[in-house]
Structure formats: structure tokens, C-alpha cells
Backbone as ProteinMPNN parsed JSONL, in Angstrom:
{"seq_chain_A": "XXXXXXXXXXXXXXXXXXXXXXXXXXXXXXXXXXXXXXXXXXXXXXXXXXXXXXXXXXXXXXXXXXXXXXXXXXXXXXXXXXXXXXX", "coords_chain_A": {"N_chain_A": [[19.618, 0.105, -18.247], [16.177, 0.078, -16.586], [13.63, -0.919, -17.843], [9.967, 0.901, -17.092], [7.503, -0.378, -15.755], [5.348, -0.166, -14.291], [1.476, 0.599, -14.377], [0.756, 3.367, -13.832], [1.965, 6.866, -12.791], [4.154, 7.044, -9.829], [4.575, 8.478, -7.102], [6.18, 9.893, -4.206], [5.589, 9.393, -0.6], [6.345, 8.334, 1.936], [4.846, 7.962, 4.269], [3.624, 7.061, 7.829], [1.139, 4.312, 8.163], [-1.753, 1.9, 8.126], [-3.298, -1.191, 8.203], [-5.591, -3.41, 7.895], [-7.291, -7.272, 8.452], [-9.996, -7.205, 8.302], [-13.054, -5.595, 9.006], [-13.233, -4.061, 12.634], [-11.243, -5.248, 13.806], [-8.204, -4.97, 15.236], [-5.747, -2.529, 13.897], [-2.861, -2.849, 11.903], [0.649, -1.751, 11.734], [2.587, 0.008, 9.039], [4.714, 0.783, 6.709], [4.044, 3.847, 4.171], [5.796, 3.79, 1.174], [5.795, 5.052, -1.604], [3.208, 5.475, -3.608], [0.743, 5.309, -5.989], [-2.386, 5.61, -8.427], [-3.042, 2.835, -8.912], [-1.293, 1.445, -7.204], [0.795, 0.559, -4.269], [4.381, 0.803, -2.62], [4.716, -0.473, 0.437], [6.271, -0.637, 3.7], [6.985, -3.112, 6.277], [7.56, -4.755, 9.391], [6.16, -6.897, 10.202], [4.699, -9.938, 9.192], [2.714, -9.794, 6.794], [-0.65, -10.172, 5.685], [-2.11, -11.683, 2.372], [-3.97, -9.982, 1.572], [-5.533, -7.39, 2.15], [-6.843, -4.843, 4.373], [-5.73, -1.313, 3.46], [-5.273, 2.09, 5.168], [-4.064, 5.346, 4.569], [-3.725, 8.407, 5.864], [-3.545, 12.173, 5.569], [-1.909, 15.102, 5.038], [-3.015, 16.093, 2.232], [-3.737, 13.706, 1.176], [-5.863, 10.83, 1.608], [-7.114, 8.057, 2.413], [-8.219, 4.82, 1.865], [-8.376, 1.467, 1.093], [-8.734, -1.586, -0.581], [-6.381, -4.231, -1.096], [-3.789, -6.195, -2.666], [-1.611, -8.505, -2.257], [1.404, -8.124, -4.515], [4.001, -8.223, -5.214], [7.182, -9.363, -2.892], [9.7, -8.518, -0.916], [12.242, -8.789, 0.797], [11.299, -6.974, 3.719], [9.45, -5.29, 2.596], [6.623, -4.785, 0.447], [4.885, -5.079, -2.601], [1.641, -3.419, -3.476], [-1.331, -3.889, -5.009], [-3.854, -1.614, -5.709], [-7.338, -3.386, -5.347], [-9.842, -2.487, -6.112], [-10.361, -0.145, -8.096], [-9.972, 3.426, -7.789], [-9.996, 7.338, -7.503], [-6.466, 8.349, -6.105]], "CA_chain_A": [[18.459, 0.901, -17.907], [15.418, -0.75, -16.451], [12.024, -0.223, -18.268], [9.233, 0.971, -16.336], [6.811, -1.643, -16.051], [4.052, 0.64, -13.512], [0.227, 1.422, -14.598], [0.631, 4.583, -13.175], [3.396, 7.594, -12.009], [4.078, 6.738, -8.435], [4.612, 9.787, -6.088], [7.081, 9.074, -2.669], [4.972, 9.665, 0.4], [7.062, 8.089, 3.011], [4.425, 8.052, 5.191], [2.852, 5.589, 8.527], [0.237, 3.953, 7.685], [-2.433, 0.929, 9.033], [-3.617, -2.059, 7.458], [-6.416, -4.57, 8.608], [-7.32, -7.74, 7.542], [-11.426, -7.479, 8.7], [-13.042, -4.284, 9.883], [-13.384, -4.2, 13.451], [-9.992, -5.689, 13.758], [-7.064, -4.002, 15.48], [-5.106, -2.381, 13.024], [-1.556, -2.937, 12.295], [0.932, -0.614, 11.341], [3.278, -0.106, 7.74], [5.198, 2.376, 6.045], [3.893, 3.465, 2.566], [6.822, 4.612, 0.728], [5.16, 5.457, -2.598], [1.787, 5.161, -3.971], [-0.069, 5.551, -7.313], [-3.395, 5.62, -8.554], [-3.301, 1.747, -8.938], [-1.108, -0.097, -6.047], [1.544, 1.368, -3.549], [5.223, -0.142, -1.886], [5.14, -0.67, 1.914], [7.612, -1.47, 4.198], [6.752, -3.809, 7.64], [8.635, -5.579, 10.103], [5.835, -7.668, 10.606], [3.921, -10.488, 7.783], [1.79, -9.086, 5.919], [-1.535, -10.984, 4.942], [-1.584, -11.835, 1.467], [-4.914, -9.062, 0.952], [-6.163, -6.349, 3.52], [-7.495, -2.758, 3.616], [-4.812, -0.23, 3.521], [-5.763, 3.34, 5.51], [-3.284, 6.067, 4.67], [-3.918, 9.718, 5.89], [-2.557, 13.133, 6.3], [-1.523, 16.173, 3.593], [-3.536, 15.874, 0.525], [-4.188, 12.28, 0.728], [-7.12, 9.914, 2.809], [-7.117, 6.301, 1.388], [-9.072, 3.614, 2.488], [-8.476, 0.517, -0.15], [-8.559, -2.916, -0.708], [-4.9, -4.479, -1.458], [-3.16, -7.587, -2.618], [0.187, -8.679, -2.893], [1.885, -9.133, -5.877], [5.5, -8.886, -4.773], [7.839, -9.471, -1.784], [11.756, -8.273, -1.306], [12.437, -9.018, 2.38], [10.281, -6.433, 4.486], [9.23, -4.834, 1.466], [6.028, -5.208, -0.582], [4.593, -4.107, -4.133], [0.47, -4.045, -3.76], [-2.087, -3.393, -5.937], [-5.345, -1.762, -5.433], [-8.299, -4.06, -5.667], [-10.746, -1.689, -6.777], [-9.78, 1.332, -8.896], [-10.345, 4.868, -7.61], [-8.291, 8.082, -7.147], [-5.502, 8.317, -5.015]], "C_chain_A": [[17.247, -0.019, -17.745], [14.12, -0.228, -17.471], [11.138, -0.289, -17.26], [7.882, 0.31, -16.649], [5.214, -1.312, -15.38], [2.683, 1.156, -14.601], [0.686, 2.963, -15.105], [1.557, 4.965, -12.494], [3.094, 7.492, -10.433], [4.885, 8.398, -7.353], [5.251, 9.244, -4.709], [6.069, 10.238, -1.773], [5.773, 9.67, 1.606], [6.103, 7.968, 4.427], [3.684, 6.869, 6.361], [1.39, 5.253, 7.858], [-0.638, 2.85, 8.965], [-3.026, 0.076, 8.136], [-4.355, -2.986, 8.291], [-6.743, -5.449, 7.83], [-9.829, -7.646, 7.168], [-11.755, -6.03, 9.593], [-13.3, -4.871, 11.058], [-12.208, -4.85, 14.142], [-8.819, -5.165, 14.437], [-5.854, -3.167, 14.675], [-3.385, -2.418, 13.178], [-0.776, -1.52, 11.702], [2.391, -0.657, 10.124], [3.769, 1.239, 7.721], [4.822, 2.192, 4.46], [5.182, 4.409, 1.927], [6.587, 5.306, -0.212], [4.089, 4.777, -2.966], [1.827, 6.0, -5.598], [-1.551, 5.544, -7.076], [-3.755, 4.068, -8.338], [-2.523, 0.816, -8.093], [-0.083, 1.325, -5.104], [3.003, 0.464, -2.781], [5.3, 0.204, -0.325], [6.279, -1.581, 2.449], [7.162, -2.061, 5.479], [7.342, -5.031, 7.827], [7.696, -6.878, 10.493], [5.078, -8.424, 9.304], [3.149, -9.61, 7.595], [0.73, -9.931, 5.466], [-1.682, -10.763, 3.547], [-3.239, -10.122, 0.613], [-5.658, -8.457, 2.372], [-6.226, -5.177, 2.984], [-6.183, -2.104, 4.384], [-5.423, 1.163, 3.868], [-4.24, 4.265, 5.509], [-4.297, 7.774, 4.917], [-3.518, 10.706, 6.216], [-2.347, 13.919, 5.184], [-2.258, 15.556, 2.331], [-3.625, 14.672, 0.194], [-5.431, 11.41, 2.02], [-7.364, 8.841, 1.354], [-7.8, 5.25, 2.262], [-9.162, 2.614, 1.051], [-7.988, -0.916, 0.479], [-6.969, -3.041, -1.278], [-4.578, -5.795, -1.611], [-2.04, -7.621, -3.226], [0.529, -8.824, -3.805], [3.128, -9.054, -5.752], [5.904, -8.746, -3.686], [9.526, -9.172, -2.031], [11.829, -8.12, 0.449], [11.236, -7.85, 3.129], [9.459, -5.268, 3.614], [8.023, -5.44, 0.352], [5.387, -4.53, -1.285], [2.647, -4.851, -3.453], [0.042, -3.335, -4.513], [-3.597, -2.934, -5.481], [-6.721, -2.896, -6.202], [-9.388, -3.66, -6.423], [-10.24, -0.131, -6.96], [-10.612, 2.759, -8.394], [-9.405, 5.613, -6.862], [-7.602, 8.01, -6.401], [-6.332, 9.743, -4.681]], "O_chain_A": [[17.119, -0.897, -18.598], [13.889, 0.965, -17.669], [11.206, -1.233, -16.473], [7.281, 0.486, -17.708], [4.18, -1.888, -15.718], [2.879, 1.979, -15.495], [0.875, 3.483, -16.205], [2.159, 4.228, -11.713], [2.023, 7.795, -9.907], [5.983, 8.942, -7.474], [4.813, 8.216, -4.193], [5.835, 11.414, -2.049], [5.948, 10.689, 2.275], [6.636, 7.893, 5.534], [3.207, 5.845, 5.872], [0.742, 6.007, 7.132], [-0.415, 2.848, 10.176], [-3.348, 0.639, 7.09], [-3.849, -3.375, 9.344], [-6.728, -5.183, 6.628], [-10.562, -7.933, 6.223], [-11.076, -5.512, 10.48], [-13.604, -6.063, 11.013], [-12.404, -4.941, 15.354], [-8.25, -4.674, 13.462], [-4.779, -3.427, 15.216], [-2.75, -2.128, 14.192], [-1.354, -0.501, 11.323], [3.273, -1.452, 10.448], [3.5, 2.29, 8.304], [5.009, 1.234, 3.71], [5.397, 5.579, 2.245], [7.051, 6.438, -0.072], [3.963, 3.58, -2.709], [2.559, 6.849, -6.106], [-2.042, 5.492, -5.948], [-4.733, 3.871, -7.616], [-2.805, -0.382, -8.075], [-0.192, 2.545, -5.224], [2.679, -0.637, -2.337], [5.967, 1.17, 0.045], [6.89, -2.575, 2.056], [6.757, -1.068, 6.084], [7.598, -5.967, 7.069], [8.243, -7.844, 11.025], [4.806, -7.687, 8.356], [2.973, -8.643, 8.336], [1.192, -10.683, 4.608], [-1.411, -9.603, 3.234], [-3.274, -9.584, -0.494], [-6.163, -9.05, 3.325], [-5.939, -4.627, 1.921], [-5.769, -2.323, 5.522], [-6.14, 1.605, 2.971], [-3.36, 3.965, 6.316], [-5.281, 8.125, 4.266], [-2.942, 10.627, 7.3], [-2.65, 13.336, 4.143], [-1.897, 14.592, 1.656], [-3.612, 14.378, -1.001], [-5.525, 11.696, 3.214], [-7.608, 8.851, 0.147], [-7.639, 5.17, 3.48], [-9.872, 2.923, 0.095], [-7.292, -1.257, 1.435], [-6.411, -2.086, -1.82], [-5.007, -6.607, -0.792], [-1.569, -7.09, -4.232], [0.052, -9.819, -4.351], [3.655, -10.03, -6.285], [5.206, -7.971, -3.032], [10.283, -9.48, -2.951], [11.347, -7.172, 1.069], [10.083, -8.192, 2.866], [8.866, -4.384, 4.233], [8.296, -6.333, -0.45], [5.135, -3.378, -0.933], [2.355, -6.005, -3.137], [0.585, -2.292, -4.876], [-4.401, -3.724, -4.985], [-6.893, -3.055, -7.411], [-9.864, -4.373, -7.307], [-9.87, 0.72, -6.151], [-11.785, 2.985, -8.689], [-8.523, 5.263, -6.079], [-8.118, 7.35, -5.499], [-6.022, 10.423, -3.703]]}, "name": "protein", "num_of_chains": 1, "seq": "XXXXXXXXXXXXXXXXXXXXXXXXXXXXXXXXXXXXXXXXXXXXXXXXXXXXXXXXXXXXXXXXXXXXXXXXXXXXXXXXXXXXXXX"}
């Protein structure tokens, strides 16, 4: 059995997403699979800069946050919000 090692209960979204690294920027595009109050796991086929703003929106959620990596599993990464406020 693993122990759960998360802040915060993570909720599956599954939903597209967009990530920039600089406003004004073209945005790219992610999948967030689940989110919390304090980070979220995306999935993209393309790198990922190691810290960018994350925009998720749609049903009961609008996000606009800062993000930085803290893990990698092939197209798969764990971030963390930068600055704390609700999901």
C-alpha cells in the first residue's frame, strides 16, 4: 500500500487546458488530469518549461496560476502551485 504523500485531496478533472511561459505569449496546450488546492498532474506531448502559468476553465472551475515542476514520468508531470489560493 502506498502512503499518500499530497497536501491536499486531488479531484480528476480530465480536462484541456493552456499553459504560457510570459503573458502575451501564444499559449500552448496540456491535459490536466487532476488538480488540488495546491499543485495539479498534466499530461503533454510537448516539453514543458520548468515554471509557467497554467489557465484551466469550464464547469465549476477558472484557474489562472503560477506552476513549477517538481516531477516528470515520461509525458506526465506533478506541479505545484506557486502561490496558494482556491482551486
Amino acid at each position: 500500500m502506498f502512503a499518500e504523500r499530497r497536501n491536499a485531496p486531488r479531484r480528476v478533472i480530465n480536462r484541456i487546458a493552456q499553459y504560457y511561459c510570459v503573458a502575451g505569449e501564444l499559449p500552448r496546450t496540456c491535459m490536466v488530469t487532476d488538480i488540488s488546492d495546491t499543485g495539479a498532474r498534466l499530461y503533454s506531448e510537448t516539453e514543458m518549461p520548468r515554471v509557467f502559468f497554467l489557465v484551466v476553465s469550464g464547469d465549476n472551475i477558472k484557474l489562472n496560476r503560477q506552476c513549477r515542476i517538481v516531477w516528470r514520468l515520461g509525458n506526465e508531470f506533478g506541479v505545484e502551485f506557486v502561490k496558494q489560493r482556491a482551486v
